[in-house]
C-alpha positions in Angstrom: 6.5 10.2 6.9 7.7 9.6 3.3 11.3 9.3 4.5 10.6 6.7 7.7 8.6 4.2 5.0 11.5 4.6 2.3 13.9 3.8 5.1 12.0 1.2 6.6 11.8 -0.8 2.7 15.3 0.0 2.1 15.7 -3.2 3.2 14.0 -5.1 -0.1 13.6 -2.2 -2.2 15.7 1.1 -3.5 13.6 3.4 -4.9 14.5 6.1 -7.5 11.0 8.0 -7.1 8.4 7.7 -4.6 5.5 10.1 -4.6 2.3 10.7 -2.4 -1.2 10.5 -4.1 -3.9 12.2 -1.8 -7.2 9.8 -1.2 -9.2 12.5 -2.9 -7.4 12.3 -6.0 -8.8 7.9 -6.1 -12.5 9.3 -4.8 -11.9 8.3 -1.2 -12.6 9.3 2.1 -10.6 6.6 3.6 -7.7 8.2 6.1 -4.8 6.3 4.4 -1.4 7.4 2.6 -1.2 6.1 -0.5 2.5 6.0 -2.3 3.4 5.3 -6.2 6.9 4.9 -6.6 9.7 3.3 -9.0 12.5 1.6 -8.1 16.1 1.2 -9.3 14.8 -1.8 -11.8 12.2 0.4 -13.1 9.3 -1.6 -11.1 6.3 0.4 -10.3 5.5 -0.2 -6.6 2.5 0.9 -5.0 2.3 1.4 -1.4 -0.6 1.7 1.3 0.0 2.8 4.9 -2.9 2.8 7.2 -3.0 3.4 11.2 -6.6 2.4 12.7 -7.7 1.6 16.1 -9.6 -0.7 15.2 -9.4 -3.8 13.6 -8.3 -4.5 9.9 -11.1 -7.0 8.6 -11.3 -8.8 5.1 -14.2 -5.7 3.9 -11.2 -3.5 4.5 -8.7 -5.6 2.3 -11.3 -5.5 -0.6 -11.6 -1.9 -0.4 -7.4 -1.4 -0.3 -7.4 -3.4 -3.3 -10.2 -1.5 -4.6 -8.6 1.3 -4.1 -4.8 0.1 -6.0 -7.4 -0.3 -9.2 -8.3 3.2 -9.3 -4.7 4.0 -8.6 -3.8 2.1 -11.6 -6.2 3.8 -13.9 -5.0 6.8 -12.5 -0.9 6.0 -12.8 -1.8 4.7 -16.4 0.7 1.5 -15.2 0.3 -1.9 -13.5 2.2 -1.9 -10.4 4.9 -5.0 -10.4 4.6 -5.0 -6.9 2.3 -4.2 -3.9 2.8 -3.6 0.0 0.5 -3.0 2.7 1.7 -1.5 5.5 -0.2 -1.4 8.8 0.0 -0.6 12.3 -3.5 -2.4 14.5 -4.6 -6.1 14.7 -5.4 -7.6 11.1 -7.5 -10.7 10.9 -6.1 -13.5 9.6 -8.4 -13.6 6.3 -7.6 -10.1 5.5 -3.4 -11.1 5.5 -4.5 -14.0 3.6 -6.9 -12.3 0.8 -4.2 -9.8 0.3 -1.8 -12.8 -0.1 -3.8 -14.5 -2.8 -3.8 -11.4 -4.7 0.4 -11.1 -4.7 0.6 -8.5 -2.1 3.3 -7.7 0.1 2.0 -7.2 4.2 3.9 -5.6 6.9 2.1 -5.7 10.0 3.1 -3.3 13.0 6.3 -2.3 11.9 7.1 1.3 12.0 
């Protein structure tokens, strides 16, 4: 999985690292795939793939960004940037909190 989301951001981003972080590890039960990697410019990047069947509402988006928070007190490091990549129907105010708070959305791509 690692390789098809590094190829897929190719695109904007080359990375130097890019390493998994099990949900456990930030206290959570949630079935996502978290990512903390570095690119060429020394940017920490953190990255948040989730596939549901249902839909992505704006509790959901609070709880992702919940979620980088921990990552970050776990990392030790802000991240300079922040994608969200999903694959089912996202309302509108979700794409648009995670906006407001600088992140970077991909919707149904891989």
């Amino acid at each position: 999985m690692i390789k098809e989301i590094t190829s897929f951001l190719n695109k904007d981003f080359l990375f130097s690292s890019f390493v998994s972080i099990e949900p456990k590890q930030l206290k959570s039960r949630k079935k996502i795939q978290i990512y903390s990697a570095c690119d060429i410019k020394k940017n920490f990047v953190s990255v948040f793939v989730i596939d549901q069947k249902s839909r992505f509402l704006i509790k959901n988006a609070k709880e992702i960004i919940e979620l980088k928070d921990r990552l970050v007190l776990k990392e030790d490091h802000n991240f300079k940037k922040n994608i969200f990549i999903i694959k089912s129907a996202v309302c509108s105010k979700a794409i648009n909190h995670f906006k407001e708070n600088k992140w970077i959305v991909y919707n149904d791509t891989l």
